[in-house]
mmCIF file as gemmi writes it, N, C-alpha and C atoms, coordinates in Angstrom:
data_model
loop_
_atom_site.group_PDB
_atom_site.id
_atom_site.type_symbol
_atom_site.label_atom_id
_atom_site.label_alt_id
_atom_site.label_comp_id
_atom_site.label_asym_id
_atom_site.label_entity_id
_atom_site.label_seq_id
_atom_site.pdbx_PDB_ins_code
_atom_site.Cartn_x
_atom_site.Cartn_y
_atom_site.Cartn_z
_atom_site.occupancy
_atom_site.B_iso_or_equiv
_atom_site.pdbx_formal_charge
_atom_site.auth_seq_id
_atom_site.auth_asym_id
_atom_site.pdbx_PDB_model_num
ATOM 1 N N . UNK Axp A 1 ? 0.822 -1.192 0 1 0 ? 1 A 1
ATOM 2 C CA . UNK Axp A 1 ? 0 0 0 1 0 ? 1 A 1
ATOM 3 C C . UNK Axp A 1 ? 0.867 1.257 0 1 0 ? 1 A 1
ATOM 4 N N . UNK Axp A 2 ? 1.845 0.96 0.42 1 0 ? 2 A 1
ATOM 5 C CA . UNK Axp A 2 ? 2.674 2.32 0.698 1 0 ? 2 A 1
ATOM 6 C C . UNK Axp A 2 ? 3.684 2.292 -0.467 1 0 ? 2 A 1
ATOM 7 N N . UNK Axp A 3 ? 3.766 1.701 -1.357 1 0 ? 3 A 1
ATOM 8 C CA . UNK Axp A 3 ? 4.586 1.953 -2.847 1 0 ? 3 A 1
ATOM 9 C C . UNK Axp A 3 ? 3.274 2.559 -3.877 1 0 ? 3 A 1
ATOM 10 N N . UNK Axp A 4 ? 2.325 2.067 -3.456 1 0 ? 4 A 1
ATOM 11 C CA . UNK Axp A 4 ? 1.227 2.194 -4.365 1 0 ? 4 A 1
ATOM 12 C C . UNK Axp A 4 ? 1.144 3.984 -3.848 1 0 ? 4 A 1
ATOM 13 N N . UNK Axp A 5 ? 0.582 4.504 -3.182 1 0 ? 5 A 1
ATOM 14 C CA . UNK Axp A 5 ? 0.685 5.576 -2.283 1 0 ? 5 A 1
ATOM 15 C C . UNK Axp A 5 ? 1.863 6.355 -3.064 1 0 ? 5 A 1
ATOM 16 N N . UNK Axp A 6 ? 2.955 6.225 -2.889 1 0 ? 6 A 1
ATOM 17 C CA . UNK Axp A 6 ? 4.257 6.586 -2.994 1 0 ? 6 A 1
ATOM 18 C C . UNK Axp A 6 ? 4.375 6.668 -5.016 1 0 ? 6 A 1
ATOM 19 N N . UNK Axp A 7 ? 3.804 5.835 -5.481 1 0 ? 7 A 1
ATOM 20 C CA . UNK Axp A 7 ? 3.714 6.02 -6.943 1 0 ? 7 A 1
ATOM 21 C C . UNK Axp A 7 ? 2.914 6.778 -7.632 1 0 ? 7 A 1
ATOM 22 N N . UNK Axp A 8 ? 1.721 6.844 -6.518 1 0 ? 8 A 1
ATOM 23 C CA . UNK Axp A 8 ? 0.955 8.147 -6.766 1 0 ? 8 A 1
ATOM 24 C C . UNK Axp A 8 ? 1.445 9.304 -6.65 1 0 ? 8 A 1
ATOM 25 N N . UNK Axp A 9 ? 2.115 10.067 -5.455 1 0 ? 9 A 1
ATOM 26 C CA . UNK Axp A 9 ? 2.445 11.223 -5.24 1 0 ? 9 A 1
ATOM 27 C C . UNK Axp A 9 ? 3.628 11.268 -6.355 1 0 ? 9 A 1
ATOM 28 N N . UNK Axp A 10 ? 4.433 10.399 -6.493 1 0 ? 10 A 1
ATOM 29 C CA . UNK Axp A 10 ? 5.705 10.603 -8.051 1 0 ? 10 A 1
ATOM 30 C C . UNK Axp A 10 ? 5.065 11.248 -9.437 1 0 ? 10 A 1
ATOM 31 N N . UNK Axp A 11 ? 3.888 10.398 -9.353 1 0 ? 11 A 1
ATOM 32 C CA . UNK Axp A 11 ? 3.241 11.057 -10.789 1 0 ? 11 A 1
ATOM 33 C C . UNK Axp A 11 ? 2.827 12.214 -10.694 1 0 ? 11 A 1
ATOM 34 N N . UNK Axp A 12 ? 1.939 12.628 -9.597 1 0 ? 12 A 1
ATOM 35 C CA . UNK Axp A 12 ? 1.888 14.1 -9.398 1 0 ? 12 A 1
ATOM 36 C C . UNK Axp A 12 ? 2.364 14.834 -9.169 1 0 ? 12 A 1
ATOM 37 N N . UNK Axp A 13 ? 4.13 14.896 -8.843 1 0 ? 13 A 1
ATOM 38 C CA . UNK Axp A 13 ? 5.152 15.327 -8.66 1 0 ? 13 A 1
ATOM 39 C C . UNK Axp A 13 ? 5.677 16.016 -9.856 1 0 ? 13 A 1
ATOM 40 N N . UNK Axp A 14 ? 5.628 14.797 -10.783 1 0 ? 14 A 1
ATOM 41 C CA . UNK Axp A 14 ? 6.405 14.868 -12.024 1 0 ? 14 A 1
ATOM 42 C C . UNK Axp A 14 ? 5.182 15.708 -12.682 1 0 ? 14 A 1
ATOM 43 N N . UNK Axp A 15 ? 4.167 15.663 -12.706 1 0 ? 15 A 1
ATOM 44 C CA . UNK Axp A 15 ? 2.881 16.104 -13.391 1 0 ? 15 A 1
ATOM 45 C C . UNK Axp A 15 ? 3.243 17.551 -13.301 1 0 ? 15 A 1
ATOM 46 N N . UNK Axp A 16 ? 3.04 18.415 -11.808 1 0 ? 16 A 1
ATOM 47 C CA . UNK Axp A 16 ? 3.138 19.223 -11.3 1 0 ? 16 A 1
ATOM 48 C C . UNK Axp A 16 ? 4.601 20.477 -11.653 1 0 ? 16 A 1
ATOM 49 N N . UNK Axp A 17 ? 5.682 19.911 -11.789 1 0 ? 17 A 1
ATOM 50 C CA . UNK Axp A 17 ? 7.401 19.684 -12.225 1 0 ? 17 A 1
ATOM 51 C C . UNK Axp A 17 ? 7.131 20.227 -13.821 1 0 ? 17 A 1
ATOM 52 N N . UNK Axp A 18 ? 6.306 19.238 -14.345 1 0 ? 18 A 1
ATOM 53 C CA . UNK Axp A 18 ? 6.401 19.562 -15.844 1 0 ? 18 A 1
ATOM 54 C C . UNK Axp A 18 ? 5.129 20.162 -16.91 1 0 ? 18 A 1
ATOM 55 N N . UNK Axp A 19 ? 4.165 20.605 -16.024 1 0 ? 19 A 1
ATOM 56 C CA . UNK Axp A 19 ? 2.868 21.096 -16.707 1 0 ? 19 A 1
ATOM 57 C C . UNK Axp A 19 ? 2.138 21.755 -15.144 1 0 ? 19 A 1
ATOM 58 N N . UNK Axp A 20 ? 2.804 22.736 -15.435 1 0 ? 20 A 1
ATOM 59 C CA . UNK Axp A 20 ? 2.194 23.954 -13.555 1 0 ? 20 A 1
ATOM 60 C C . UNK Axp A 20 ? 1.239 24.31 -14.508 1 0 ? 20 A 1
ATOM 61 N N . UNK Axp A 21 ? 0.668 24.569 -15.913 1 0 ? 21 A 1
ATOM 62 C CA . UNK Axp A 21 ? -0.399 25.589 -16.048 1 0 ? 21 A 1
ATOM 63 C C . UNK Axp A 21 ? -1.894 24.121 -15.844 1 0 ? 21 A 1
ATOM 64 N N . UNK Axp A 22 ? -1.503 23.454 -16.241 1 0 ? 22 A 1
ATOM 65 C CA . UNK Axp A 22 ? -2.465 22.174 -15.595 1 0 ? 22 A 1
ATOM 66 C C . UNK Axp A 22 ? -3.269 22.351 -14.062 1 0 ? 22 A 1
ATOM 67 N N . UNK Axp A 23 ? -2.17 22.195 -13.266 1 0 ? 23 A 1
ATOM 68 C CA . UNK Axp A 23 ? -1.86 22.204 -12.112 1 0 ? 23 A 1
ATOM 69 C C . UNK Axp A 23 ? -2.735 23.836 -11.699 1 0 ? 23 A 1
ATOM 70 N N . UNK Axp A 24 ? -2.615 24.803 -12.458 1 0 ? 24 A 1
ATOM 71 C CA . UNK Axp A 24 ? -3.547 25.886 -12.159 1 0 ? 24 A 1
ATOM 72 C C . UNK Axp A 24 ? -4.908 25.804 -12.606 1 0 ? 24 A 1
ATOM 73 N N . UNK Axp A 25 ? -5.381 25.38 -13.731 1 0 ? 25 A 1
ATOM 74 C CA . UNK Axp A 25 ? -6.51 24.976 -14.481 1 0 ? 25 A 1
ATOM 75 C C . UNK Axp A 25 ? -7.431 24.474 -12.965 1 0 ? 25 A 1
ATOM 76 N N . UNK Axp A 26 ? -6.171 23.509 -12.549 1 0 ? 26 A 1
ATOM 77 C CA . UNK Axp A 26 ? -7.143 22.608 -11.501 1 0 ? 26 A 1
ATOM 78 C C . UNK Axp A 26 ? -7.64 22.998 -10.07 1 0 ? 26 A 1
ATOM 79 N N . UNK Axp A 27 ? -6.314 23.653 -9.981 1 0 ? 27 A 1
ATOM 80 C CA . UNK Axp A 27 ? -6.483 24.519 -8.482 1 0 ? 27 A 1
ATOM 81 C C . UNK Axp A 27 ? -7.088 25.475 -8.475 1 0 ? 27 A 1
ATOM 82 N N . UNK Axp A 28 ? -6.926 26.664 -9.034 1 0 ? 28 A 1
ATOM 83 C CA . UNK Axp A 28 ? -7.035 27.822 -8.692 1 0 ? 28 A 1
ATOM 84 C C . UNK Axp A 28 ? -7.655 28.917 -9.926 1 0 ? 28 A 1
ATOM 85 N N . UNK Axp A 29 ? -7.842 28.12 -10.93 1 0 ? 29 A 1
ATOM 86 C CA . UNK Axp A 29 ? -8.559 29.398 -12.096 1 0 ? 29 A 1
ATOM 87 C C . UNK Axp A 29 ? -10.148 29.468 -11.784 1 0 ? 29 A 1
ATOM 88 N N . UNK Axp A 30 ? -10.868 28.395 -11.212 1 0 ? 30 A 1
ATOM 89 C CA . UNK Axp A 30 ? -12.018 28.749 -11.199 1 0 ? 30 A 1
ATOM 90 C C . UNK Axp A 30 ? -12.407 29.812 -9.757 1 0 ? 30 A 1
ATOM 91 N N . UNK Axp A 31 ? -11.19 29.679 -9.433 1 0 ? 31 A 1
ATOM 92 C CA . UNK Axp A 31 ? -11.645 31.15 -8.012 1 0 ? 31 A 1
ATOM 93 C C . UNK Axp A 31 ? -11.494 32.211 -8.774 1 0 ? 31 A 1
ATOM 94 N N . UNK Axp A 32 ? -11.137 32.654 -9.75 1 0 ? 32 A 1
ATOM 95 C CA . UNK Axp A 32 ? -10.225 34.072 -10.421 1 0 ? 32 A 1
ATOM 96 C C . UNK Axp A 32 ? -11.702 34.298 -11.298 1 0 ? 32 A 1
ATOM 97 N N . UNK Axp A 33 ? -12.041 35.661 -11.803 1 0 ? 33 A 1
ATOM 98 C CA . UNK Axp A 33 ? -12.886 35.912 -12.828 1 0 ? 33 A 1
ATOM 99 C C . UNK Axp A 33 ? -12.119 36.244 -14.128 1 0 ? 33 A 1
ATOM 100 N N . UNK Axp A 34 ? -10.916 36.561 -14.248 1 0 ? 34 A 1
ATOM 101 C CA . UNK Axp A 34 ? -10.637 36.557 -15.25 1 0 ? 34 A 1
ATOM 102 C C . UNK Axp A 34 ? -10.057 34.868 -15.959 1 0 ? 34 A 1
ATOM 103 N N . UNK Axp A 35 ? -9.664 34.975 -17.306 1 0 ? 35 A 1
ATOM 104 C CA . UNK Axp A 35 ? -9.099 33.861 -17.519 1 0 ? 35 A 1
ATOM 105 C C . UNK Axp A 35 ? -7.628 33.857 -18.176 1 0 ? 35 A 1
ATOM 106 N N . UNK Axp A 36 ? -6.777 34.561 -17.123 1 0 ? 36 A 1
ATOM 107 C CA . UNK Axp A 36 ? -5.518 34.551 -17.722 1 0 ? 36 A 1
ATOM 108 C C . UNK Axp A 36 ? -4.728 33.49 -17.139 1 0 ? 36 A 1
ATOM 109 N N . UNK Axp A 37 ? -3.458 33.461 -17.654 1 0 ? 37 A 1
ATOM 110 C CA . UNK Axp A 37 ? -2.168 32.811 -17.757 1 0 ? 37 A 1
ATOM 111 C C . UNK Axp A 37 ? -1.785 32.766 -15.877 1 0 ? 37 A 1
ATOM 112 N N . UNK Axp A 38 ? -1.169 31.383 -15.351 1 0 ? 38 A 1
ATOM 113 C CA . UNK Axp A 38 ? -1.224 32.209 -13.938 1 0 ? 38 A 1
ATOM 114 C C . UNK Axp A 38 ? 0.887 32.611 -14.126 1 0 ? 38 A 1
ATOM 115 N N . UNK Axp A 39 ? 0.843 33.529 -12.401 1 0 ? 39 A 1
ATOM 116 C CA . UNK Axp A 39 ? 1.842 34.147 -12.663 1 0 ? 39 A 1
ATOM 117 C C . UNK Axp A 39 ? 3.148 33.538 -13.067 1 0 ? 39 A 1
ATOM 118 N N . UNK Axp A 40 ? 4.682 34.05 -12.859 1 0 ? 40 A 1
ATOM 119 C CA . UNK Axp A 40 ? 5.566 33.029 -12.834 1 0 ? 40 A 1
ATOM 120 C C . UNK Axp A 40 ? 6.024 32.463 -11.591 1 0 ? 40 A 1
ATOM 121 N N . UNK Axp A 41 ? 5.971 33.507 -10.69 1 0 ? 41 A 1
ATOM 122 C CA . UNK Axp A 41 ? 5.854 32.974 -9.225 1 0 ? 41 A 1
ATOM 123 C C . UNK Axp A 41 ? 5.242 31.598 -8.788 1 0 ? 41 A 1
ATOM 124 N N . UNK Axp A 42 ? 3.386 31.809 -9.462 1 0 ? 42 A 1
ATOM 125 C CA . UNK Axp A 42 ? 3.011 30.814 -8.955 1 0 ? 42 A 1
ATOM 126 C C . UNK Axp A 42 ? 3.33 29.353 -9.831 1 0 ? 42 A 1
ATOM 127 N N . UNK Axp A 43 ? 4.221 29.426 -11.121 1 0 ? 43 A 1
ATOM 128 C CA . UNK Axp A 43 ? 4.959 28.628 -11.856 1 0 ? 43 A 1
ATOM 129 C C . UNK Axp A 43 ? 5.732 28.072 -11.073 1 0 ? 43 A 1
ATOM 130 N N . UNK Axp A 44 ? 6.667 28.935 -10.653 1 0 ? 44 A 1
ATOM 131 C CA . UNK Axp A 44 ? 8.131 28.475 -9.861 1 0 ? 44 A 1
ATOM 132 C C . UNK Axp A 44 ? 7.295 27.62 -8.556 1 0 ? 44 A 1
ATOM 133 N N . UNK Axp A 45 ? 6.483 27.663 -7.203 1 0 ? 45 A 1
ATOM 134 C CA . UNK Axp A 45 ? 5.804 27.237 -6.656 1 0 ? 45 A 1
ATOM 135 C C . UNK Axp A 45 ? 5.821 26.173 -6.658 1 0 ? 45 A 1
ATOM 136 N N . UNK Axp A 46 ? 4.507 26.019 -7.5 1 0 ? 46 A 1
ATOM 137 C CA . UNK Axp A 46 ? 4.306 24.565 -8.454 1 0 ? 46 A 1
ATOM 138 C C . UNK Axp A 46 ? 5.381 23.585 -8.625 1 0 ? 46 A 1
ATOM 139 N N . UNK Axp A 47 ? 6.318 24.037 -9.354 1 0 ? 47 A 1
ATOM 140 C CA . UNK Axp A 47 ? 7.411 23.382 -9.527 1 0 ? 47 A 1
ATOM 141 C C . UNK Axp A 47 ? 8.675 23.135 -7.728 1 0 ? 47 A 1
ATOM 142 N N . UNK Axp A 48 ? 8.432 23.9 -7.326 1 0 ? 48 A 1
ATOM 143 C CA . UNK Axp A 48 ? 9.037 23.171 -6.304 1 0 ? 48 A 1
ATOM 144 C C . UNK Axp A 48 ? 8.112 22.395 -5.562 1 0 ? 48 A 1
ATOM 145 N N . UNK Axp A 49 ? 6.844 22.643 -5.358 1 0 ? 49 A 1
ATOM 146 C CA . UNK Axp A 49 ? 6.104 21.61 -4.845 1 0 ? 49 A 1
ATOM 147 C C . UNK Axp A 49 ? 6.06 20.286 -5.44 1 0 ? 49 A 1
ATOM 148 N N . UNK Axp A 50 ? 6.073 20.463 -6.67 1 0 ? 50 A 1
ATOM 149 C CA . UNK Axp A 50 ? 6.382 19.022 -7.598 1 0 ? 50 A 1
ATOM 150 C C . UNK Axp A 50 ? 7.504 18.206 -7.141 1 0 ? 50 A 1
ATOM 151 N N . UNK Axp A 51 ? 8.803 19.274 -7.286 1 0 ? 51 A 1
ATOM 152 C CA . UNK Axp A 51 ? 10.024 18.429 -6.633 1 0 ? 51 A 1
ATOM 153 C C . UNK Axp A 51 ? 9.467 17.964 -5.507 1 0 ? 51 A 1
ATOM 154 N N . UNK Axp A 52 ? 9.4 18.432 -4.406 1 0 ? 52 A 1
ATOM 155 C CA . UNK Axp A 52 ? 9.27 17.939 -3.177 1 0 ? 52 A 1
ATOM 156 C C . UNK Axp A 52 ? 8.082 16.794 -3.108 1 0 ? 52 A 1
ATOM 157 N N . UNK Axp A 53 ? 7.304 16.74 -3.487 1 0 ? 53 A 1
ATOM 158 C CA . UNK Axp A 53 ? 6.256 15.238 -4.147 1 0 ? 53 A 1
ATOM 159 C C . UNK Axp A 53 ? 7.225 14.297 -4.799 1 0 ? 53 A 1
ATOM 160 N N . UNK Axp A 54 ? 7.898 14.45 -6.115 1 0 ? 54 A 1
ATOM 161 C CA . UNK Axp A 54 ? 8.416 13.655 -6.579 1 0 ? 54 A 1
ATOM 162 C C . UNK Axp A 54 ? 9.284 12.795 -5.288 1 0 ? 54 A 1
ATOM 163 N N . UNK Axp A 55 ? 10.58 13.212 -4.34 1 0 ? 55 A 1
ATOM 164 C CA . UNK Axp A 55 ? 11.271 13.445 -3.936 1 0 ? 55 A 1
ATOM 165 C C . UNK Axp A 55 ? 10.956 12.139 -2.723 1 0 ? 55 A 1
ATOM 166 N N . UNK Axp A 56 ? 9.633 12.728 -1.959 1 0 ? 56 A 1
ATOM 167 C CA . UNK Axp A 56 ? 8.698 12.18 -1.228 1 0 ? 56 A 1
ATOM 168 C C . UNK Axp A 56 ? 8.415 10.84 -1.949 1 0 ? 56 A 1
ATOM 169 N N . UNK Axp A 57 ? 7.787 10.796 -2.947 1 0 ? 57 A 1
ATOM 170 C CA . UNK Axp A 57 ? 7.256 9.261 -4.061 1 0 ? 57 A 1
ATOM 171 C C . UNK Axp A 57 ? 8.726 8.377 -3.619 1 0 ? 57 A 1
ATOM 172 N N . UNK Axp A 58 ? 9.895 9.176 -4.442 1 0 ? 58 A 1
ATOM 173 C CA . UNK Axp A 58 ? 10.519 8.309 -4.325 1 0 ? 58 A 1
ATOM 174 C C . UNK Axp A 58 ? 11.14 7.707 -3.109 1 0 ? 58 A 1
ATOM 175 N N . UNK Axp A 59 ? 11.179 8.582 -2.143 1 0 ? 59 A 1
ATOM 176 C CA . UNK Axp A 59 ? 11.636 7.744 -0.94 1 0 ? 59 A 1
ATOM 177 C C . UNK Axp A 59 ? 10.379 7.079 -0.439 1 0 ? 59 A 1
ATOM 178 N N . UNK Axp A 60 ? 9.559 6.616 -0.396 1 0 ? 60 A 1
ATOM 179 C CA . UNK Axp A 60 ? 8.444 6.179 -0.183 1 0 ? 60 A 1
ATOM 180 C C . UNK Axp A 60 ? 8.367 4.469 -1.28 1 0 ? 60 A 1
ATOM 181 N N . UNK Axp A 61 ? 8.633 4.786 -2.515 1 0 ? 61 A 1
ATOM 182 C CA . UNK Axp A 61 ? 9.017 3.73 -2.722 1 0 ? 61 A 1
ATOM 183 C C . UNK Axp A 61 ? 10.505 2.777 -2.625 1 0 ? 61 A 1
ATOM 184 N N . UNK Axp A 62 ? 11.785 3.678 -2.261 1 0 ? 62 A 1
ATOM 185 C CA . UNK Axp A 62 ? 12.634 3.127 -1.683 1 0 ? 62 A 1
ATOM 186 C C . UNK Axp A 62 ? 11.986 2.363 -0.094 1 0 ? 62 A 1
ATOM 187 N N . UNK Axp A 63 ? 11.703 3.263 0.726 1 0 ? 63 A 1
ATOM 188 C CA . UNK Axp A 63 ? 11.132 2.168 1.772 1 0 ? 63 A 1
ATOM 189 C C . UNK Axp A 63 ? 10.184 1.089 2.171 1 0 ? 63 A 1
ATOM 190 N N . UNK Axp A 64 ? 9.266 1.422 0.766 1 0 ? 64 A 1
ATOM 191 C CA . UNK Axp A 64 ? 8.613 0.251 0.659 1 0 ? 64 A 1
ATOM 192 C C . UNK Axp A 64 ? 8.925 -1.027 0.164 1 0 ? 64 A 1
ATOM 193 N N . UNK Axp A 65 ? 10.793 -0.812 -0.716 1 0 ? 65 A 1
ATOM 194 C CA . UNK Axp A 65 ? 11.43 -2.038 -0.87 1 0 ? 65 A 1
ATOM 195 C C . UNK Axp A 65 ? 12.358 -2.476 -0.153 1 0 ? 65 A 1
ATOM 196 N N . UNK Axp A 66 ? 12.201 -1.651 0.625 1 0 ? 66 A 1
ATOM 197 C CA . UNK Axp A 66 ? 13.627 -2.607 1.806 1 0 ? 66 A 1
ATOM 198 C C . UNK Axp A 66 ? 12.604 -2.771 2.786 1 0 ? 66 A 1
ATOM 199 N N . UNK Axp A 67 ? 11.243 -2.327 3.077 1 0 ? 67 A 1
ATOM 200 C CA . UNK Axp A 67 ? 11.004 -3.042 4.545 1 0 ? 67 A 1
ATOM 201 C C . UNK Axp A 67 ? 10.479 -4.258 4.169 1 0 ? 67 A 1
């Protein structure tokens, strides 16, 4: 359960890492009335939150093969 878990958060890591305007579509454009582009800030964000998911996945599936 906990590789399965752990393979999830990787994909959304990597998801997140490599397509942030996705990642806004989903979160946060339907609070906004306009429909623009989101910032680069909240680009950069995204992308470190991705790392840190990915990062997470993978140690998550490292420990789910050694325990």
């Amino acid at each position: 359960m906990i590789i399965l878990g752990s393979i999830f958060l990787l994909i959304i890591g990597v998801l997140m890492l490599c397509f942030p305007n996705v990642a806004y579509s989903i979160a946060e454009s339907w609070k906004s009335d306009t429909s623009g582009e989101p910032s680069g800030l909240y680009k950069i964000h995204i992308r470190i939150g991705g790392i840190a998911c990915s990062f997470v996945g993978i140690a998550g599936i490292i420990a789910g093969l050694l325990l």
